[in-house]
Phi, psi and omega in degrees: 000140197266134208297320193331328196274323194325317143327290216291320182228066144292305216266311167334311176291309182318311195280338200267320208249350165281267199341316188272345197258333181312306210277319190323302197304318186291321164314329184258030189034044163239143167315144214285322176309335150307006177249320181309311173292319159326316187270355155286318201278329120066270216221011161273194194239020146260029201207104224299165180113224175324111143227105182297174166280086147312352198253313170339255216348299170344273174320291185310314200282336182280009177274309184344314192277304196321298205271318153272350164299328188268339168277334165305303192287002210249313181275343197241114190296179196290329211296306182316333207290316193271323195290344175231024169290336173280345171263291200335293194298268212284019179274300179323302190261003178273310175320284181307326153331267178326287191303346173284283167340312158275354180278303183298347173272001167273257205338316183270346147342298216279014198047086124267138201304167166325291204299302183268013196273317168327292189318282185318263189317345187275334206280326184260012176269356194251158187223166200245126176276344167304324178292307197297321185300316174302304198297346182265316191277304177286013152240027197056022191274356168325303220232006165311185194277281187330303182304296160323342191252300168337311180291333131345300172284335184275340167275353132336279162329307201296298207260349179275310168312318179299011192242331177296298183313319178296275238237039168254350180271327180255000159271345164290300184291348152323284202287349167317185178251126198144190185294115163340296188292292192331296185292322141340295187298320180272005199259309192315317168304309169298309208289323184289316183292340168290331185272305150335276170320327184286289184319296173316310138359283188266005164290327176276333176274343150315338185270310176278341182277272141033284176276266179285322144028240170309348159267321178297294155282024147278298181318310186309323179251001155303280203320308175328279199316333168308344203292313213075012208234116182259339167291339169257331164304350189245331144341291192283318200280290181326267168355307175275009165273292214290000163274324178272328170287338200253309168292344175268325192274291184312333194237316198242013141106343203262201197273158174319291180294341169272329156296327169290285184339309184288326188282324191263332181295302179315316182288350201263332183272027149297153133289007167253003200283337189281315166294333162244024140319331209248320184301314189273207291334319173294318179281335136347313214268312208280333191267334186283307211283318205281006174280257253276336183276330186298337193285288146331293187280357179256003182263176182236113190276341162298350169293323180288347158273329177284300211247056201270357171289305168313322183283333207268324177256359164280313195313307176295313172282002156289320191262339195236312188284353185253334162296309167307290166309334155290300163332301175310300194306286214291347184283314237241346149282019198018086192221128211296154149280020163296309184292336173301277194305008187268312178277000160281306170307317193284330182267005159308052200203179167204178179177239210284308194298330173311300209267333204265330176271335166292322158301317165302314176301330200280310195282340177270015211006051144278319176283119195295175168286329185296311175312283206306350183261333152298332178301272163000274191331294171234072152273332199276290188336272182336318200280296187302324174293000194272312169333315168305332222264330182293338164297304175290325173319324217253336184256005160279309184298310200291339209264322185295251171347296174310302195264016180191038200307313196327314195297293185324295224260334207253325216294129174083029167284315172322303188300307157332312196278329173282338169301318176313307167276335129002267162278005152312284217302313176334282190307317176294299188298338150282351181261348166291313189273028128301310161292322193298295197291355164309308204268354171298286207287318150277012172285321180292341177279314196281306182325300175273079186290007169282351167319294216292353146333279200265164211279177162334243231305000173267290196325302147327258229308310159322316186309298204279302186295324166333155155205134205271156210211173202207146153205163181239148168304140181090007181269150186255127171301307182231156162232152197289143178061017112333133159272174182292112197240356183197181163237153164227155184239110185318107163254344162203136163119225212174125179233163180232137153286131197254128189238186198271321178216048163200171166213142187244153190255126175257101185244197190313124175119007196251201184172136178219154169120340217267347191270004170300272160325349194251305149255039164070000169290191166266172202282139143316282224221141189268180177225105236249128170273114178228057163187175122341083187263140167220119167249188193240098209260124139299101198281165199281347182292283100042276187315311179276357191273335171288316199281321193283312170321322170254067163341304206291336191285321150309288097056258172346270205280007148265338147307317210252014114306323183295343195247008155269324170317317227256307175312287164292351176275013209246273187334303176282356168284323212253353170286323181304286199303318176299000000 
């Protein structure tokens, strides 16, 4: 491959053989991320034929993660965040715990040291939110109580990791070879002040997430959208994921995808957040498939012959004992069991912080090539299996349900239902500033029925491009020999246009102003507010930039200059002759 090329069929190779192994798996009613992965081991460098640049893939597949983490944050508010913090927070760190533990006690079976059996239990305690995210939108669980309390927690996992990466390099100098005490002794001082930094980190990014935030990108992308330019609004959009994931990893330490998650939460309390949910999505779907192929391209398919006991018994503590501990918490948390077995399935799994801590272990030598390689195993395993493990969740309920309806139907219902109302209340209040902003547009249509030309997203953008105006009877709007700086659009009250021996009365649902703009003159005539006025005022920058996008819209309201034009030269002809 010519290095020069190395991108283009990197990204090329990727999409043509996921596509064709995406649809094959779909034909064989297996999910399509099993074709994906397929089309990684593939194209990897343990597999004679293709071998793309894994360290691309990588880089691409980590936008991949960016951008859908950051589409998750666009649906999910700071408020949710606060409405499952009594199950997340202590299910999460209570699960890694546990799940650590058990990781490090397979690890001293196979008699591997203390260092690396720690790397090994932290790599199966975290679970991949690129999976969980899939696994949730094809079953329609995003945005349920159960779906909400999973994502929660795995974002939870996210930030216990950014702390894991931080103190895993001075525990490697604990657990090293060399003087002992010295490091006992120095190390306890260091660890607290690594810890002491970290915290402060992300207290400040938390602050700035928080705070400055929610005010700063919303205002960045109105001013954008006013613009009208959906290639720089969609531009723009891009830009705040992938700056605040990148400026959030560089500066306060935490991960690519947690800093996008934080990005799409800030962005969702916009009124624009939906359109630009909607602009990222396609690059979501195309950029999410290169995670599961890079993910591919990193197994060693010889592992399942040399070690397949081993590979047999990480698979069961992914799938069955770190579930079962999720369970338990959330069971234990008196929380129902739908939600136990939901949040079990979803986390029976592993992915990117799994690769990310196993790489840091490798690299730090607590962790063998042999470890990292099993880990890989069963993340492909694990991964590919999960779709099954959400199946067995349902016939374990039902199963459940039969031989316990009471335990099935009553146990953790108080709690439930209040988490239920909870995220309700959540929801009526984003599906409220939703209507709300429905009915500002359909209010501009029937007040202007010339509206109804151009589609939604011309409507927003009027919205956004208006700037609202005031007048008192007797005030003069315009004046005659002004240049033209704007249109205005009646929405109350009544103006008279003053012509030399008429005056024409204009009320809500009319507009002046526009032959000024149109034809680049000064005002004719003045214009008198005689009522209580409140208008939608256009600027002349704004009008044409708009007008030119909507021809039939242009159109329109240059007939009715022209036929107004046509009118006072009529008027003034017939004033001439009398």
């Amino acid at each position: 491959m010519h290095q020069d090329m190395a991108l283009v069929a990197t990204v090329a190779i990727s999409f043509v053989l996921a596509a064709g192994f995406g649809y094959l798996a779909d034909r064989l009613r297996l999910p399509p991320l099993v074709g994906y992965l397929v089309a990684g081991v593939l194209m990897g460098p343990f597999t004679p034929g293709l071998n793309a640049d894994s360290n691309l893939a990588a880089q691409l597949a980590e936008i991949g993660v960016i951008l859908l983490m950051f589409g998750v944050g666009l649906h999910f508010s700071a408020s949710d965040l606060i409405a499952v913090r009594g199950i997340a927070i202590p299910g999460a760190i209570g699960q890694i715990i546990l799940a650590t533990l058990l990781g490090m006690g397979l690890c001293t079976l196979w008699g591997w040291s203390l260092g690396a059996g720690l790397v090994f239990g932290l790599c199966v305690s975290v679970a991949s939110t690129v999976v969980l995210l899939k696994a949730l939108e094809e079953r329609n669980l995003v945005n349920s109580p159960n779906g909400r309390v999973a994502i929660g927690w795995l974002i939870v996992e996210d930030l216990a990791m950014v702390l894991t990466l931080v103190l895993l390099p001075i525990v490697a100098e604990v657990l090293g070879d060399g003087a002992a005490a010295h490091a006992a002794d120095a190390g306890g001082s260091s660890i607290a002040l690594t810890i002491l930094l970290t915290l402060v980190k992300l207290g400040a990014f938390a602050v700035l997430a928080v705070v400055l935030g929610p005010r700063l990108v919303p205002w960045l992308l109105t001013l954008v959208a006013r613009t009208g330019s959906r290639e720089l609004f969609t531009l723009t959009v891009l830009a705040i994921a992938l700056g605040i994931a990148f400026g959030s990893a560089t500066i306060f330490g935490v991960s690519f995808a947690l800093g996008a998650f934080f990005a799409g939460v800030i962005m969702s309390e916009s009124h624009l957040s939906h359109r630009a949910a909607a602009d990222s999505l396609p690059l979501q779907n195309a950029f999410s498939v290169l995670f599961f192929v890079s993910v591919g391209m990193l197994f060693n398919p010889m592992v399942l012959i040399h070690q397949p006991l081993a590979v047999i018994a990480i698979l069961a503590l992914i799938t069955c004992g770190k579930s079962l501990i999720a369970a338990g918490f959330v069971l234990l948390l008196r929380y129902p069991l739908s939600m136990a077995l939901t949040v079990a399935a979803s986390l029976a799994q592993i992915g990117e912080f799994s690769f990310i801590v196993a790489g840091l272990g490798v690299s730090l030598g607590l962790l063998s090539q042999e470890g990292h390689d099993l880990i890989l195993a069963g993340a492909i395993l694990s991964i590919t299996l999960n779709p099954l493990m959400f199946g067995v969740a349902a016939k374990l309920k039902a199963a459940i349900g039969s031989a316990m309806p009471a335990f099935a139907s009553q146990y953790g219902q108080p709690k439930f239902a209040a988490l239920t109302r909870d995220l309700d209340v959540i929801r009526e209040k984003a599906e409220e500033k939703e209507s709300q902003q429905q009915l500002k547009k359909q209010q501009l249509v029937n007040t202007f029925p010339m509206f109804s030309e151009v589609n939604e997203h011309a409507l927003e953008e009027l919205l956004l491009l208006f700037r609202p105006a005031s007048a008192s009877p007797g005030d003069k709007v315009i004046r005659v020999g002004e240049r033209g700086d704007a249109m205005y659009f009646i929405a109350a009250g009544a103006v008279e246009v003053r012509l030399p021996d008429k005056a024409i009365l204009l009320e809500a649902g009319a507009f002046f102003g526009e032959m000024a703009l149109l034809s680049g003159g000064v005002r004719t005539a003045d214009v008198i507010a005689v009522d209580f006025c409140q208008f939608l005022k256009l600027d002349r920058r704004d009008f044409n930039i708009f007008m030119t996008r909507h021809p039939r819209l242009r159109a329109a309201v240059s007939d009715m200059a022209r036929e107004r034009k046509q009118m006072n030269i009529l008027h003034d002809a017939q004033t001439d002759v009398h």
